[in-house]
C-alpha positions as CSV (number, residue, x, y, z in Angstrom):
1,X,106.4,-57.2,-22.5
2,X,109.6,-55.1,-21.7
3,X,112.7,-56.4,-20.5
4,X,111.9,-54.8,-16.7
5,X,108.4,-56.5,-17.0
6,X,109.7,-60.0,-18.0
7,X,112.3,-59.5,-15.3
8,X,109.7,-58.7,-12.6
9,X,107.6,-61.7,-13.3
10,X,110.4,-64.1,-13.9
11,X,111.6,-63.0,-10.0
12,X,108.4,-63.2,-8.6
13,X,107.8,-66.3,-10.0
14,X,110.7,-68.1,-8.8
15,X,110.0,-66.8,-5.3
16,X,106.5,-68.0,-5.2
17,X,108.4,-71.1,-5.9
18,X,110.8,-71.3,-3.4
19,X,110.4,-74.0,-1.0
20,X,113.3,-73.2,1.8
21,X,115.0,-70.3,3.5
22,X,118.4,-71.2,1.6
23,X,116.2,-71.0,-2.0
24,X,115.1,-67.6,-1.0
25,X,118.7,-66.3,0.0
26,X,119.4,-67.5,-3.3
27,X,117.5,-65.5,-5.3
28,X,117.9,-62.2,-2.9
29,X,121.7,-62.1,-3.5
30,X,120.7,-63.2,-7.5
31,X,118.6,-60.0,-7.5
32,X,119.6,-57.8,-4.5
33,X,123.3,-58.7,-4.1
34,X,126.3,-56.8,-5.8
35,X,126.2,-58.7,-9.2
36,X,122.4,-58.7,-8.7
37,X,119.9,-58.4,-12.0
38,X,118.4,-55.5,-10.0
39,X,121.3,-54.1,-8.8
40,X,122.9,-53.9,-12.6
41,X,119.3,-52.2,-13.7
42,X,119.9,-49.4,-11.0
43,X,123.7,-49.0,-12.1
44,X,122.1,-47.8,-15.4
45,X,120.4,-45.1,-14.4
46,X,123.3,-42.6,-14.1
47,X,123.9,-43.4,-17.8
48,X,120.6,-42.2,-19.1
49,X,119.4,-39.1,-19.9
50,X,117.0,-37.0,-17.6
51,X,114.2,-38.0,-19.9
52,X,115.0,-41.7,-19.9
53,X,115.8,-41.5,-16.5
54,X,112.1,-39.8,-15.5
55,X,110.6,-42.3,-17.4
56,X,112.8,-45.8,-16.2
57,X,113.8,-44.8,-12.7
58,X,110.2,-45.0,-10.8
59,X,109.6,-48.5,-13.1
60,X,113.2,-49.8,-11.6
61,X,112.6,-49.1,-8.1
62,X,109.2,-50.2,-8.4
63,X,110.8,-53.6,-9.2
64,X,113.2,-53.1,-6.4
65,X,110.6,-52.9,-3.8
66,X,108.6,-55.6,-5.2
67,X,111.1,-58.2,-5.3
68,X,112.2,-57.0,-1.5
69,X,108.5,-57.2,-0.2
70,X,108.0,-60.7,-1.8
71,X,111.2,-61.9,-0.6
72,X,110.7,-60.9,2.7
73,X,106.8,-62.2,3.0
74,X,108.4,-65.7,1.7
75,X,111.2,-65.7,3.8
76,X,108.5,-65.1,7.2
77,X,106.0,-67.4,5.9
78,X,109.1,-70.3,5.6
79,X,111.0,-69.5,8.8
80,X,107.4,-69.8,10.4
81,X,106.8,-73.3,8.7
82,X,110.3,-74.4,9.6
83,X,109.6,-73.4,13.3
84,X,105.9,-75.0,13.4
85,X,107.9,-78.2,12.2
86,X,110.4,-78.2,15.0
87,X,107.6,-77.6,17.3
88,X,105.7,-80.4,16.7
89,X,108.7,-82.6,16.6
90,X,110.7,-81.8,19.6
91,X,108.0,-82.8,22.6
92,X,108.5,-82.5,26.1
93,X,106.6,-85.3,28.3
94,X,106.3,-83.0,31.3
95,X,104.7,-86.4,33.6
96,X,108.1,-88.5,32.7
97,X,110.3,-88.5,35.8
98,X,113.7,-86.4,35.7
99,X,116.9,-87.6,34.2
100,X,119.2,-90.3,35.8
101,X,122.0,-87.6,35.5
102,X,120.7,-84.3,35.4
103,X,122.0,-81.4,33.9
104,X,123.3,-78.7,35.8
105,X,124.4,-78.3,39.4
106,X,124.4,-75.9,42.2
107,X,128.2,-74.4,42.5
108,X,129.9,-75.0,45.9
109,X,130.1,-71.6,46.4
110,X,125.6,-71.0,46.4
111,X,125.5,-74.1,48.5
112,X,128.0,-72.8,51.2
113,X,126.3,-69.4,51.1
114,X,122.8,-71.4,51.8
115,X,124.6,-73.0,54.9
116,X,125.9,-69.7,56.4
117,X,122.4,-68.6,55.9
118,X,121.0,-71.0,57.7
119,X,123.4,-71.7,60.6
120,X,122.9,-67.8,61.7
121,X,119.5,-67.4,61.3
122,X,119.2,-70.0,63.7
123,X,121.5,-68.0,66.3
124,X,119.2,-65.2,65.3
125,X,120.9,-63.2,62.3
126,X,119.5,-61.5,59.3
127,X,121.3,-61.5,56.1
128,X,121.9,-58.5,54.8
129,X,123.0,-57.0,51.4
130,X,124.8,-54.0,50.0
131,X,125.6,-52.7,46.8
132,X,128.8,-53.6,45.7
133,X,130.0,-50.2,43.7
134,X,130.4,-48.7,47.2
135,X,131.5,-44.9,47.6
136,X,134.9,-44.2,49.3
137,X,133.2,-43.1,52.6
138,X,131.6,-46.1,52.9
139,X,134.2,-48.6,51.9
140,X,137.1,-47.0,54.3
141,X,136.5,-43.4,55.6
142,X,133.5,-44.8,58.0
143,X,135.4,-47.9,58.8
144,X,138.2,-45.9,60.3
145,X,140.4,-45.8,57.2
146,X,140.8,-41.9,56.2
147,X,143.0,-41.1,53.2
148,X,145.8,-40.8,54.7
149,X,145.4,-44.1,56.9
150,X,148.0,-47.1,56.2
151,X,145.5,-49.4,56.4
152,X,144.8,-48.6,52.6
153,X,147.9,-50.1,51.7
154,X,146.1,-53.1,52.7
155,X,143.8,-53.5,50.2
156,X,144.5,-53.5,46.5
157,X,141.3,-51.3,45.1
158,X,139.9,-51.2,41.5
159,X,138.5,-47.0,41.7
160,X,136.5,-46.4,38.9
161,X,137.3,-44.0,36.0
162,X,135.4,-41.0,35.3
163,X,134.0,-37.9,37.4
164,X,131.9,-38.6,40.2
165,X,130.9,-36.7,43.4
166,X,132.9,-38.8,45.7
167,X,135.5,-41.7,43.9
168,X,133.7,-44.3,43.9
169,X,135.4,-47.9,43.8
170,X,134.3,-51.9,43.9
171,X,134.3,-52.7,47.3
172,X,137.3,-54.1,48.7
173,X,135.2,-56.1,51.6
174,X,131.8,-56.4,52.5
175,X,132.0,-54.3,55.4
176,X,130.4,-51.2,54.0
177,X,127.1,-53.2,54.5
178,X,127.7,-52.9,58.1
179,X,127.6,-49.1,58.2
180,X,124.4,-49.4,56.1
181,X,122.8,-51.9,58.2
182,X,123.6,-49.9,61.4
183,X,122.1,-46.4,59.3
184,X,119.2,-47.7,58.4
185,X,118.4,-49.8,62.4
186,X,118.3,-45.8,63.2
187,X,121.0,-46.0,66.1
188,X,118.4,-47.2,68.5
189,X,117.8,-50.8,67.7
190,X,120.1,-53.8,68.3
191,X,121.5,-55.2,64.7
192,X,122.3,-59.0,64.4
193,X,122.9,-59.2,60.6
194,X,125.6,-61.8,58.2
195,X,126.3,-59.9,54.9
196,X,127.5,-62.1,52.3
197,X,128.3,-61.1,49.0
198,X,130.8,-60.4,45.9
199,X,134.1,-58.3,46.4
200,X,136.6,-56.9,44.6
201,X,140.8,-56.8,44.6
202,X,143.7,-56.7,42.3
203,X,145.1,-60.1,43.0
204,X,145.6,-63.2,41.5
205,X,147.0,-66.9,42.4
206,X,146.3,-70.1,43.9
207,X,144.6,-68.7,46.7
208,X,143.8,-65.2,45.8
209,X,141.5,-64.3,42.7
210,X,140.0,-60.3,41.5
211,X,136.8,-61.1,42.5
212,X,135.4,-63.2,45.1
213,X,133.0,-64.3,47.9
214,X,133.1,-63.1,51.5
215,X,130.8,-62.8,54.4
216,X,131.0,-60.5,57.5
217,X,129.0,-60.9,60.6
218,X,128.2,-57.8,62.6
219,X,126.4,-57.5,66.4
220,X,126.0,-54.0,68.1
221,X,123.9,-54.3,71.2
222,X,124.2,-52.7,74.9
223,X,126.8,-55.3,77.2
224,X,128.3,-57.0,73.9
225,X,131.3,-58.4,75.0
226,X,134.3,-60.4,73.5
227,X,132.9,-63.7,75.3
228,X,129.5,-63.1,72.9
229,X,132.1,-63.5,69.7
230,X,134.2,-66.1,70.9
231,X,130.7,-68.2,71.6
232,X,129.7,-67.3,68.3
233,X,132.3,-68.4,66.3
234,X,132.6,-71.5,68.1
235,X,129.5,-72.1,67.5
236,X,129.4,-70.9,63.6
237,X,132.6,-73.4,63.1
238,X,131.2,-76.6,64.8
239,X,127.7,-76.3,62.6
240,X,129.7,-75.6,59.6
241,X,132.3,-78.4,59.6
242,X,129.6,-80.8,61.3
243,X,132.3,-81.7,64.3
244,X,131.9,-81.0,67.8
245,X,136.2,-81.2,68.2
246,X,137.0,-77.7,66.6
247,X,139.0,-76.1,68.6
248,X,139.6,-72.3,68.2
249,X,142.6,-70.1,69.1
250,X,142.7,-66.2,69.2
251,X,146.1,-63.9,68.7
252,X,145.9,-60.5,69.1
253,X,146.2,-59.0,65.3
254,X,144.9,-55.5,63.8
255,X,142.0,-54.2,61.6
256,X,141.1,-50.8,61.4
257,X,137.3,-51.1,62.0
258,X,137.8,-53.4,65.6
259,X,139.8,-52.7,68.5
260,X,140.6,-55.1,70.2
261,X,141.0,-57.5,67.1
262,X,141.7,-60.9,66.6
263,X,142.8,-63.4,64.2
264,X,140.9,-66.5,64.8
265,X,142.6,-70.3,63.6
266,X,141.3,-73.2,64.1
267,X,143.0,-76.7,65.0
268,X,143.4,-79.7,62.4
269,X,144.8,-83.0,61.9
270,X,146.7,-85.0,58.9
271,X,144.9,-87.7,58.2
272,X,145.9,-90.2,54.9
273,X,148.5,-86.8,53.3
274,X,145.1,-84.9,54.0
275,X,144.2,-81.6,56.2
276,X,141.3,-82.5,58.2
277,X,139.6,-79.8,60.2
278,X,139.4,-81.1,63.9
279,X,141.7,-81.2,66.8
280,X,144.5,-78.9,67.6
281,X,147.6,-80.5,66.3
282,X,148.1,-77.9,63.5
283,X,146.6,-74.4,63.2
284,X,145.0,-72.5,60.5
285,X,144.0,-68.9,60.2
286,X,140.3,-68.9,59.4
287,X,138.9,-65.5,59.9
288,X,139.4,-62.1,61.2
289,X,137.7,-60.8,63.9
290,X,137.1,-57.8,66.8
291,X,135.1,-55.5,68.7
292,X,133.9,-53.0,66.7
293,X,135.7,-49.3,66.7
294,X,133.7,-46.7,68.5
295,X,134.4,-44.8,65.1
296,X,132.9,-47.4,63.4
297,X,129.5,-47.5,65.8
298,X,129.6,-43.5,65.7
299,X,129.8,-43.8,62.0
300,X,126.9,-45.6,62.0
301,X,124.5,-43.5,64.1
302,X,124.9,-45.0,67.7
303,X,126.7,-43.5,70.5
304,X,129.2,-45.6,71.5
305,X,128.8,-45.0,75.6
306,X,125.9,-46.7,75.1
307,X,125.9,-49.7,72.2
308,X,128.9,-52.3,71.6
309,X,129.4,-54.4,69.2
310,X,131.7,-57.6,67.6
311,X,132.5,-58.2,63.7
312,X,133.6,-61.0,61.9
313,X,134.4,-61.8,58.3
314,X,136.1,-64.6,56.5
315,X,136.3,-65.9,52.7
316,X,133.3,-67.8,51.8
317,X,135.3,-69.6,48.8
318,X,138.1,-70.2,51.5
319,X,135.1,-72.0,53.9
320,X,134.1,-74.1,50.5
321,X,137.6,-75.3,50.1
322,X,138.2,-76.5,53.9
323,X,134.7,-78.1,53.8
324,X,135.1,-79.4,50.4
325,X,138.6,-80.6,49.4
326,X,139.0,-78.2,46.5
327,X,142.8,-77.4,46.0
328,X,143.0,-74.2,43.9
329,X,140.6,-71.3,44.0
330,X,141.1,-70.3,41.0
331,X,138.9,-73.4,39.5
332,X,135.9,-71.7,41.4
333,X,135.8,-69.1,38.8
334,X,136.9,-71.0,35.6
335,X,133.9,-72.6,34.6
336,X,134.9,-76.0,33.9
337,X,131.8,-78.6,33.4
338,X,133.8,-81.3,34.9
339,X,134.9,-79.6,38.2
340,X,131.4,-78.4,38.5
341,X,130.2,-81.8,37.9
342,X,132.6,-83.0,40.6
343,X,132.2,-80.2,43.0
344,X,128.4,-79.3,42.0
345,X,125.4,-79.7,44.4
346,X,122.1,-80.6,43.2
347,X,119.2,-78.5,43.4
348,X,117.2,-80.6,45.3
349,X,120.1,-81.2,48.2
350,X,118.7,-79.2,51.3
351,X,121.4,-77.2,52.8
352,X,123.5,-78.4,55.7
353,X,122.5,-78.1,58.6
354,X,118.5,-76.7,58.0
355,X,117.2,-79.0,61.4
356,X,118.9,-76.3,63.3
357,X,122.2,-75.2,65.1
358,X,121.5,-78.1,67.9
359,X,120.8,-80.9,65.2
């Protein structure tokens, strides 16, 4: 028996042996690795003439692919034992009732979205989405905010690199999903939608993070007035915070897509060192609001002789912390077990507020 034969068997053999993924690792770098026994038989093959090498090469790397084919076979017929075992020691009793303390919760900011959901489609609102890599028409130009518009100062916008037909950017606001909505109604319909969703701007602290969680509430409908959105915010507000004393106060303010707008506070009280939402002692800016543009309804297929409208958007992370207690809104987005723990719904807790508006 040659060297390459007692070689061959003397590998095989101990790999027939093997009784554990770690063996079998063993003997591939022992064989296969740098310093390997087959590796240093390969080396020798530049060293021999073309006659030893015609003769030794094909024996060689014969033996190469031997040992590699047995090695892997063992190593799959192992790692399938190993897994079998686990299998048929880690049981799951699927009749035993749930944990005491389950894992996992539902974050503040799901269960607030599940509210708002709620609360309008029982005042008669659809929920509607958008995407939220938005194209520059639709994220200003349509909501009355050309290029050239000082409104754009306003928002601090993440455009994205590369060439595209139209710069494209992560919306600043939720608000394109009102010009979509309105498109696809067809200008002839009346739309009553919420959009809720992710949005996007350069700013961080306390109170202000890159990404985060807004909804905006859109009506267009023939003999819309301001009334209809001061009714529907009051009403929006007492659901929400559960508390027939919320008081609301409009001042005039700004926004490109509304005219008139209106920045919307709402009254609340110290109790204990601790901002209670209720009353009128103190004010609080809450959300922005307005009739909608007739730029903005043209931009969306109506004619705006004919079809008014109201808009409305606040922070839904904002609403959380008011409702909630939180402090800082950057915890929302740090991931911490124990704040989720704290802050964290259950799945089984049924959103505030599902009897109905007039619970």
């Amino acid at each position: 028996m040659t060297d390459i034969d007692h070689l061959s068997a003397d590998l095989l053999g101990q790999i027939t042996a093997a009784g554990t993924p770690d063996a079998i690792e063993a003997i591939r770098v022992a064989a296969l690795g740098k310093s390997g026994s087959v590796t240093a038989l390969l080396k020798t093959l530049g060293a021999m003439t073309p006659d030893q090498r015609q003769t030794q090469g094909p024996r060689i790397h014969a033996l190469r692919e031997a040992v590699t084919e047995a090695l892997a076979t063992c190593k799959a017929a192992l790692d399938r034992a190993v897994l079998d075992a686990k299998l048929a020691a880690e049981t799951l009793d699927m009749t035993l009732p749930p944990p005491v303390n389950p894992v996992g919760s539902v974050h503040p900011v799901s269960q607030v979205m599940d509210e708002l959901a709620e609360i309008f489609a029982d005042l008669g609102f659809a929920v509607a989405t958008g995407p939220e890599i938005e194209t520059d028409w639709y994220n200003f130009t349509a909501l009355n905010i050309p290029e050239t518009h000082p409104a754009r100062a306003m928002h601090d916008t993440f455009y994205l690199a590369g060439d595209h037909d139209t710069p494209m950017v992560l919306r600043t606001h939720t608000s394109p999903v009102q010009i979509r909505a309105m498109q696809a109604a067809g200008g002839d319909k009346p739309v009553y939608i919420i959009a809720p969703g992710r949005t996007y701007r350069s700013d961080s602290d306390a109170t202000h993070t890159p990404m985060f969680h807004q909804v905006e509430g859109l009506v267009i409908d023939k003999g819309i007035t301001l009334g209809h959105l001061k009714w529907t915010l009051e009403t929006f507000l007492k659901a929400f915070f559960e508390r027939d004393d919320i008081v609301l106060r409009l001042r005039p303010s700004y926004f490109p897509f509304t005219e008139p707008s209106a920045e919307v506070d709402v009254g609340y009280t110290i109790q204990n060192g601790k901002r209670v939402i209720g009353g009128s002692d103190h004010w609080m800016e809450v959300l922005g609001s307005g009739m909608v543009h007739r730029k903005v309804i043209a931009a969306g297929g109506y004619d705006p002789d004919q079809w008014q409208g109201f808009a409305f958007g606040c922070g839904i992370d904002r609403l959380a912390m008011l409702k909630y207690g939180m402090d800082d809104l950057r915890a929302f987005f740090d991931g911490d077990v124990r704040w989720l723990k704290h802050y964290g719904f259950s799945a089984f807790d049924v959103p505030t507020l599902s009897g109905g508006v007039g619970a």
